[in-house]
C-alpha positions in Angstrom: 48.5 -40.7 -59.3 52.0 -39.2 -60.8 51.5 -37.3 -63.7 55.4 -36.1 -64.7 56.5 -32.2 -64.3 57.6 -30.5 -67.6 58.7 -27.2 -66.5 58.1 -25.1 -63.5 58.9 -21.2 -63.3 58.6 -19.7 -59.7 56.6 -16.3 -58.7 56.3 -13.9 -56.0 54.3 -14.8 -53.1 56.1 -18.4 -52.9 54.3 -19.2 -55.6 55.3 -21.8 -58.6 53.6 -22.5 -61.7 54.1 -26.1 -62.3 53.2 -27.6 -66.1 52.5 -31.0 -66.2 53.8 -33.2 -69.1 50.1 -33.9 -69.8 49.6 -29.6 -70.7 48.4 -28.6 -67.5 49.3 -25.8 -65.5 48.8 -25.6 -61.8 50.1 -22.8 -59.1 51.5 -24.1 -56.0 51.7 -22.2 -52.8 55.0 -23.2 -50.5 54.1 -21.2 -48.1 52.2 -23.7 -45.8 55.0 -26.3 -46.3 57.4 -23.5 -45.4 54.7 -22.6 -41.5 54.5 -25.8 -41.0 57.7 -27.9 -41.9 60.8 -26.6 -40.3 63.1 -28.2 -43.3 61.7 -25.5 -45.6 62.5 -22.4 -43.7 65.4 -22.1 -46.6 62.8 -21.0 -48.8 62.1 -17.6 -47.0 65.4 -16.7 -49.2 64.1 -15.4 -52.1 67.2 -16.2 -53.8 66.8 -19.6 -52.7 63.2 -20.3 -53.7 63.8 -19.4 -57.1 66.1 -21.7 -57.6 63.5 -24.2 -57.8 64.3 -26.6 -60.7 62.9 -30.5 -62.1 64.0 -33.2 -60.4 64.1 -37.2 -60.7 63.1 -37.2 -64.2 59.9 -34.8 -63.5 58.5 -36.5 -60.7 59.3 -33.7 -58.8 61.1 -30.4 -58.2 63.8 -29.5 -55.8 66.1 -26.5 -54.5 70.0 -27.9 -54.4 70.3 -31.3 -53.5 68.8 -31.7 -50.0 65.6 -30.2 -50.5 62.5 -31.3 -52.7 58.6 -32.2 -53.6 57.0 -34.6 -55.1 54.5 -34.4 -58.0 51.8 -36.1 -56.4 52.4 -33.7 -53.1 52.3 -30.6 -56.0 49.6 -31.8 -57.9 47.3 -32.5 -54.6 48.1 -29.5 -52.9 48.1 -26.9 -56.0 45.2 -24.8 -58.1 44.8 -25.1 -61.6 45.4 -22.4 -64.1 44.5 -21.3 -67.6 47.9 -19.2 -68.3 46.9 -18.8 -71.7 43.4 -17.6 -71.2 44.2 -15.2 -68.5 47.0 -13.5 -70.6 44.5 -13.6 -73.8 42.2 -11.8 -71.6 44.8 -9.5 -70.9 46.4 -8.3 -74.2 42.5 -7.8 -75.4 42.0 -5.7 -72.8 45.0 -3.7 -73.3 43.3 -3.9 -76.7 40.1 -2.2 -76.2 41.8 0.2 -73.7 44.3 1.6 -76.0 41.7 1.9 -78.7 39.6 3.8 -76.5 42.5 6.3 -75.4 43.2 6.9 -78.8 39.3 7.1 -79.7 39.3 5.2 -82.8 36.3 3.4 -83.6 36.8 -0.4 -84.4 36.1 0.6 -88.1 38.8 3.2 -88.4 41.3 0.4 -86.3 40.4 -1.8 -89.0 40.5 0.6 -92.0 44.5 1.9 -89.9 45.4 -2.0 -89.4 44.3 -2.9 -93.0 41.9 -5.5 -91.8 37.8 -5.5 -92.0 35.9 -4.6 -89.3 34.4 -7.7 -88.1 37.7 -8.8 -87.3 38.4 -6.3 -85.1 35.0 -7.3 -83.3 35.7 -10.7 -83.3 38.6 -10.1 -81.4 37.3 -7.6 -78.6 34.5 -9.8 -78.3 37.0 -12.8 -77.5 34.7 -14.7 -80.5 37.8 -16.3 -82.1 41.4 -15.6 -81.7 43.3 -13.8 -84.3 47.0 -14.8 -85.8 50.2 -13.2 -84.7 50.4 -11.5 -87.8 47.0 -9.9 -87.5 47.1 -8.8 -83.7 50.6 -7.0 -84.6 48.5 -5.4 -87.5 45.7 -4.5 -84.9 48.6 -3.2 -82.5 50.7 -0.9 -84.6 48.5 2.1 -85.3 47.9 2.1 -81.9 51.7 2.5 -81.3 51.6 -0.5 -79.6 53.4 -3.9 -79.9 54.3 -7.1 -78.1 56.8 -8.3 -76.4 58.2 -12.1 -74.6 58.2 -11.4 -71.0 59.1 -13.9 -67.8 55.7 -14.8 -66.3 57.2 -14.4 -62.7 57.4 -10.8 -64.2 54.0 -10.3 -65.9 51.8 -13.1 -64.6 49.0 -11.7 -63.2 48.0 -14.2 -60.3 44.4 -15.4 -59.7 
């Protein structure tokens, strides 16, 4: 099976996330190809390994012009990954916690935010997820706001 690569962003750890064209995201580890294949000893440069780009269309990924994977050899050998559940989980959490230091109840978050209550619920609970517009509402009074990050920055790896 070839399913086409859309975008890949490399990690620490010789890690790459690899999206599929299809929406899915997997994490692939080079780090057994690199043991046990002695062509990829160039990715022990850091420098190196995150240089990884598409290749042939998105049927694979490579690093310069003598070095590169196939999607079938990614896809096999790769974990899948919800990247936009985990971070979800993760600005709710910094969420809660922040709401906690600054020990407002959910009410007077709501009444700060100029939303209702339940929304405020809804969202610590994880029981729908709110707009951009509302979560920056929910953020401000607790002096808090978002920002776009690199994932190989922020990603928090499972």
């Amino acid at each position: 099976m070839f399913k086409r690569i859309a975008a890949v962003q490399p990690l620490d750890g010789y890690e790459i996330i690899v999206w599929f064209a299809d929406g899915e995201a997997r994490v692939f580890n080079a780090q057994s190809l690199m043991d046990s294949h002695e062509e990829f000893d160039a990715l022990h440069d850091e420098t190196f390994f995150s240089s990884v780009t598409l290749a042939a269309e998105g049927y694979g990924i490579s690093w310069g012009e003598n070095l590169d994977l196939g999607c079938k050899e990614i896809y096999e050998n790769s974990k899948a990954i919800d990247v936009v559940a985990t971070e979800s989980n993760r600005v709710i959490s910094e969420v809660v916690e922040s709401r906690h230091k600054c020990g407002m109840s959910q009410a007077k978050l709501a009444m700060a935010a100029g939303v209702k209550q339940p929304v405020v619920a809804r969202l610590e609970t994880r029981v729908n997820s709110p707009r951009l517009d509302t979560l920056l509402k929910i953020l401000t009074p607790l002096g808090k706001t978002l920002q776009i990050v690199d994932l190989a920055d922020e990603f928090v790896q499972q």
